[in-house]
C-alpha positions in Angstrom: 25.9 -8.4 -23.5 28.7 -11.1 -24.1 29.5 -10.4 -26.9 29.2 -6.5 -26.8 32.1 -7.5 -24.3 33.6 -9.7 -26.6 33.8 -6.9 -29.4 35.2 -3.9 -26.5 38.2 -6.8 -26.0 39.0 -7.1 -29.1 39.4 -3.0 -29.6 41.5 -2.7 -26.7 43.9 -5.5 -28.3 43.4 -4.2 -31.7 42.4 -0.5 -31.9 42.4 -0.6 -35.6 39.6 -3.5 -36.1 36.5 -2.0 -35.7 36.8 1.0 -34.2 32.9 1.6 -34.8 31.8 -1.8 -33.3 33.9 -0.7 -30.7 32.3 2.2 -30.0 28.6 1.1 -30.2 29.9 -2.3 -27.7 31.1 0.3 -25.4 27.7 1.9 -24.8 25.0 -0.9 -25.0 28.1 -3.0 -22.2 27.7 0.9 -20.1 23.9 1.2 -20.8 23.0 -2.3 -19.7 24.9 -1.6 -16.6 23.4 1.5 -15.7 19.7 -0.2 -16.3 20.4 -3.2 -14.4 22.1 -1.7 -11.4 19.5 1.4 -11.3 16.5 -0.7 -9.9 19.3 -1.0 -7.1 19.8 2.9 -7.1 19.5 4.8 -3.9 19.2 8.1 -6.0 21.1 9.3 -9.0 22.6 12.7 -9.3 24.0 14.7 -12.4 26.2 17.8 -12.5 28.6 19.9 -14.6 32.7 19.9 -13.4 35.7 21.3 -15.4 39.0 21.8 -14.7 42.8 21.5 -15.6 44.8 18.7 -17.5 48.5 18.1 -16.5 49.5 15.6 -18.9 52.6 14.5 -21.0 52.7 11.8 -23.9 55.7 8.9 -22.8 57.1 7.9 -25.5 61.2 9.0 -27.2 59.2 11.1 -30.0 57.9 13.8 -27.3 59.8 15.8 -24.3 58.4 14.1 -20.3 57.2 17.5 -19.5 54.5 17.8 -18.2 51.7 20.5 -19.9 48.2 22.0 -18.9 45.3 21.7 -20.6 41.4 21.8 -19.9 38.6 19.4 -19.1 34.9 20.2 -19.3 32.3 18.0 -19.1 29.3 16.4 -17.1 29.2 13.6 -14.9 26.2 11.4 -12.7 26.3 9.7 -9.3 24.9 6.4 -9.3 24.5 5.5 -5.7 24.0 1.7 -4.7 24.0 2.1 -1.4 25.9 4.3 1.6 29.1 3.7 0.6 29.7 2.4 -3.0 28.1 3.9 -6.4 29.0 4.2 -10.4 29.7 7.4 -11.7 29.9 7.5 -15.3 30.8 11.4 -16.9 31.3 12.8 -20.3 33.9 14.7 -20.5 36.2 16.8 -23.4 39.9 16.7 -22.2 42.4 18.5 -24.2 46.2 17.2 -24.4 49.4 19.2 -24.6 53.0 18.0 -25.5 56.1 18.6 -27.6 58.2 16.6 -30.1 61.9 16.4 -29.4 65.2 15.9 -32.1 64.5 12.2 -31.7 60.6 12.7 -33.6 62.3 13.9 -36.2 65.4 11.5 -36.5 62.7 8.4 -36.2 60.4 9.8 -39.1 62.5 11.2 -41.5 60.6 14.7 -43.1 59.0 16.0 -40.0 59.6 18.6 -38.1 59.6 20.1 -34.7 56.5 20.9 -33.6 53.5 21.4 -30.7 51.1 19.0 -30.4 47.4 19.8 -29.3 45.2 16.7 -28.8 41.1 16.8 -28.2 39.3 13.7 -26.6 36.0 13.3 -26.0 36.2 10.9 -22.5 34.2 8.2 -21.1 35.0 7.3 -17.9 33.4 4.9 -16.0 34.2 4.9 -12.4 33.6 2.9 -9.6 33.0 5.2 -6.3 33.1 4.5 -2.8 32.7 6.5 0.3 34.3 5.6 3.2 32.7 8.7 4.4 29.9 11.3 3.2 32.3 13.8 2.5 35.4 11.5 1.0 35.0 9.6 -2.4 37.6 7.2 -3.4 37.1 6.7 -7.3 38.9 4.4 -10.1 37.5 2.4 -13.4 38.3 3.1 -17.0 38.4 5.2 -19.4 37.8 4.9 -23.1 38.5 8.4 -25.5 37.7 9.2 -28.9 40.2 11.4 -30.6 38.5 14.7 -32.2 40.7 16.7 -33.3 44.9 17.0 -33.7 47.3 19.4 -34.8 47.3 19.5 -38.6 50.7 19.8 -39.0 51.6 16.7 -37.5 51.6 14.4 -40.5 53.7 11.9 -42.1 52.7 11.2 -45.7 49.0 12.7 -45.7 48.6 10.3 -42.3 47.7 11.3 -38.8 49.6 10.7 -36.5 47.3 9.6 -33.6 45.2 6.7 -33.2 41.7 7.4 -33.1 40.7 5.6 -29.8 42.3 5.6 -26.1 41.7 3.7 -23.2 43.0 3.4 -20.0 42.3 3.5 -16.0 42.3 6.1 -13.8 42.3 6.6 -9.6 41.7 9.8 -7.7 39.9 11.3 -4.9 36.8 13.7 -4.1 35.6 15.7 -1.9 32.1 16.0 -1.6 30.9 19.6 0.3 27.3 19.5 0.0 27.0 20.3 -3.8 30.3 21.1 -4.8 32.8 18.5 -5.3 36.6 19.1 -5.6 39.0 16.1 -7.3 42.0 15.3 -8.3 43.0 12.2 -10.5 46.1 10.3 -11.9 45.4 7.8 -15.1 48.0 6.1 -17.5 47.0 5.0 -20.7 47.2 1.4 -22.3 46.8 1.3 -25.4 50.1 2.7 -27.7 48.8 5.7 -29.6 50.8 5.9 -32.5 49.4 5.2 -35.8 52.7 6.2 -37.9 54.4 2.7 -36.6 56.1 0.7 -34.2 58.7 2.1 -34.1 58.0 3.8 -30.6 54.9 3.7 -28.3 53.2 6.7 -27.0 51.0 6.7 -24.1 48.9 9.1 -22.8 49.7 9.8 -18.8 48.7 12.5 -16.3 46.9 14.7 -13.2 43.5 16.0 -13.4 42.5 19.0 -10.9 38.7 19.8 -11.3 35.9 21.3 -9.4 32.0 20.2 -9.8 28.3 21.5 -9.0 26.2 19.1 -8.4 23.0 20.2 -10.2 20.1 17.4 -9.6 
């Protein structure tokens, strides 16, 4: 388990050096956790949530407005006792911004365009509940990069890094078994993959609504 640890470091300093070590650290470091802290369990949960994205990439190649987007995914509650639990979800998030004069000026032969970003997300979040009906959530989150716009390329290259991690914080309501949330996170790691020349960051709101199922 070291050095799965070791190996998920050296990603988030590195994104580039192996991504697929990366990947496979990631999971054993979460499904280790999940088996040594469920003989501790209380009871586990699953359920199905979705909702809307507010995001904006920071960075001088984009505009700071803010865009909608979707979320959909699955999540599980991990409880260790009363008031703390993990609950880990798999979620697709989509991404929505637009590049500004200064995209093109930076890397000469592009153009103006939309940008549509797909993530399959991993977040694994520490919960507590001060009380049964409030959770208080935060942890990181690590995304894989499906899809992007296809025009956005410079020279046959993508423009977005594959991988993104970073940390979020929100709220929850819990009303017997539907939950309502919202959630702030800021990305980490710079997700440009055309150069240094400027760092892009992924930043935003979540809004969502869950059913807990089991």
């Amino acid at each position: 388990m070291v050095t799965n640890l070791k190996i998920y470091l050296t990603y988030i300093i590195n994104p580039k050096r192996n991504f697929m070590k990366a990947k496979i650290a990631l999971l054993s470091v979460v499904l280790v956790a999940f088996a040594s802290t469920g003989v501790f369990a209380q009871g586990i949960q699953l359920g199905v949530k979705g909702g809307t994205n507010i995001f904006k990439i920071q960075g001088q190649s984009f505009d700071q407005q803010f865009r909608f987007g979707y979320s959909l995914g699955g999540f599980a509650e991990i409880n260790l006792n009363k008031h703390f639990g993990i609950q880990p979800e798999l979620m697709w998030n989509q991404s929505k911004t637009q590049t500004t004069g200064d995209f093109n000026v930076i890397y000469q032969g592009s153009s103006f365009t939309n940008v549509t970003l797909n993530y399959l997300s991993v977040p694994v979040l520490l919960n507590f509940r001060p009380t049964k009906v409030l959770s208080i959530l935060a942890g990181p989150q690590f995304g894989i990069l499906l899809s992007q716009n296809d025009n956005l390329f410079i020279s046959t290259k993508e423009a977005f890094k594959k991988g993104d991690f970073s940390v979020v914080g929100g709220a929850q309501l819990n009303l017997a078994w539907f939950k309502l949330g919202a959630r702030y996170f800021i990305g980490l790691n710079n997700l440009n993959d055309l150069g240094s020349q400027d760092k892009w960051t992924n930043q935003g709101f979540q809004l969502y609504a869950g059913i807990r199922i089991l």
